[in-house]
C-alpha positions in Angstrom: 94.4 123.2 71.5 95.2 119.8 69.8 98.1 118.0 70.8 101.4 118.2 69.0 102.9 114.7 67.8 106.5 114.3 69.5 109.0 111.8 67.1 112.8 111.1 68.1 115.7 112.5 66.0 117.8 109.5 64.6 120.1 110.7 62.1 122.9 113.1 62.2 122.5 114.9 59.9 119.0 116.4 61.7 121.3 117.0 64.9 123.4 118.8 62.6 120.8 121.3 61.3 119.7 121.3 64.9 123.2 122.6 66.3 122.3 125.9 64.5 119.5 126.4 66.9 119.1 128.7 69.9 121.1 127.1 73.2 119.7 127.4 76.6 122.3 126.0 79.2 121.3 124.5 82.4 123.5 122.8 85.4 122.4 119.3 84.0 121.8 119.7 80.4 122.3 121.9 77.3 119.1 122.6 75.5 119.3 123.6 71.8 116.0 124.6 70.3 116.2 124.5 66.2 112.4 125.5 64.2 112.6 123.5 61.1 110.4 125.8 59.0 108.7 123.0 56.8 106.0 123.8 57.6 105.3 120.3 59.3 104.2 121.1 63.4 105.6 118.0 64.8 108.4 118.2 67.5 111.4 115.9 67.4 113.5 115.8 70.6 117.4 114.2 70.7 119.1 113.0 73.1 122.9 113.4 73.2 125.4 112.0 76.1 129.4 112.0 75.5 131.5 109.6 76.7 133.5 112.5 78.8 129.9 112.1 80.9 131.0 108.2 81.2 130.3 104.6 80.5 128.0 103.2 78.3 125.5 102.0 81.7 125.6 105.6 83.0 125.2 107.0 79.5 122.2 104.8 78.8 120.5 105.8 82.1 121.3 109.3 81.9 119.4 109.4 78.3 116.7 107.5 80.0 116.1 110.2 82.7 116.0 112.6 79.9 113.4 110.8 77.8 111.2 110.2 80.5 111.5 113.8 80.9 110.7 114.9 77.0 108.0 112.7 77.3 106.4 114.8 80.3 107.4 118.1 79.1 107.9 118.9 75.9 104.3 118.6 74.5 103.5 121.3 76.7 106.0 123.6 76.7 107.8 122.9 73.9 108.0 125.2 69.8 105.4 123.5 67.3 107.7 122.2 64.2 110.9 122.4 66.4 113.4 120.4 66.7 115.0 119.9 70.5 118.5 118.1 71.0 118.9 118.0 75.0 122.6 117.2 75.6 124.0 116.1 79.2 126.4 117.6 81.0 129.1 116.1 83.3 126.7 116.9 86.7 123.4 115.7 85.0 123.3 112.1 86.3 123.8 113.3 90.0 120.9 115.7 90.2 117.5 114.5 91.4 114.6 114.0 88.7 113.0 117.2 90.4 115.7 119.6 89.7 116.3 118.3 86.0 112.3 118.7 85.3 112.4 121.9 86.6 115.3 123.1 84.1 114.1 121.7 81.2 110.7 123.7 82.1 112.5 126.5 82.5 114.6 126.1 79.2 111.4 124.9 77.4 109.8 128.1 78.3 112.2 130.7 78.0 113.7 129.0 74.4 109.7 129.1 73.3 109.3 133.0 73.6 
């Protein structure tokens, strides 16, 4: 299997598109999975973080986490020529790396079937 290219969603209007997609809820994180259909298999993941959540210092590092973790996971388990918008929750920035990498498996997986 060749690996997928991952790019980063920048504008709004591609988060837009991508709030039509499939949702997968988690305690840390709302996952929305959108497929494109352009026929073009790269994945784009965005990152989205309110300022209900807090501050810009615990935004930033709340949006870091969650890169670090696209960068890990959503190669494997994420859809070819999808785009992924993972947007944090009030309780994200509390829970330990471990639990949040598990979730987003778990949404990566079940969102992919």
């Amino acid at each position: 299997m060749t690996p997928v290219a991952v790019a980063t969603l920048t504008r709004r209007a591609d988060f837009l598109a991508a709030n039509r997609g499939r949702r997968q809820p988690t305690a840390g994180f709302v996952l929305i999975v959108h497929p494109r259909g352009d026929g073009n298999p790269t994945m784009r993941v965005g990152f989205t973080v309110t300022k209900k959540i807090g501050g810009a210092v615990v935004r930033n590092r709340m949006k870091r986490r969650f890169r670090a973790l696209a960068r890990e996971l959503v190669p494997q388990h994420g859809l070819a020529g999808a785009d992924h918008v993972i947007i944090g929750r009030q309780g994200g920035i509390e829970r330990p790396i471990d639990d949040l990498r598990r979730e987003l498996t778990r949404a990566l997986t079940k969102l992919a079937r």
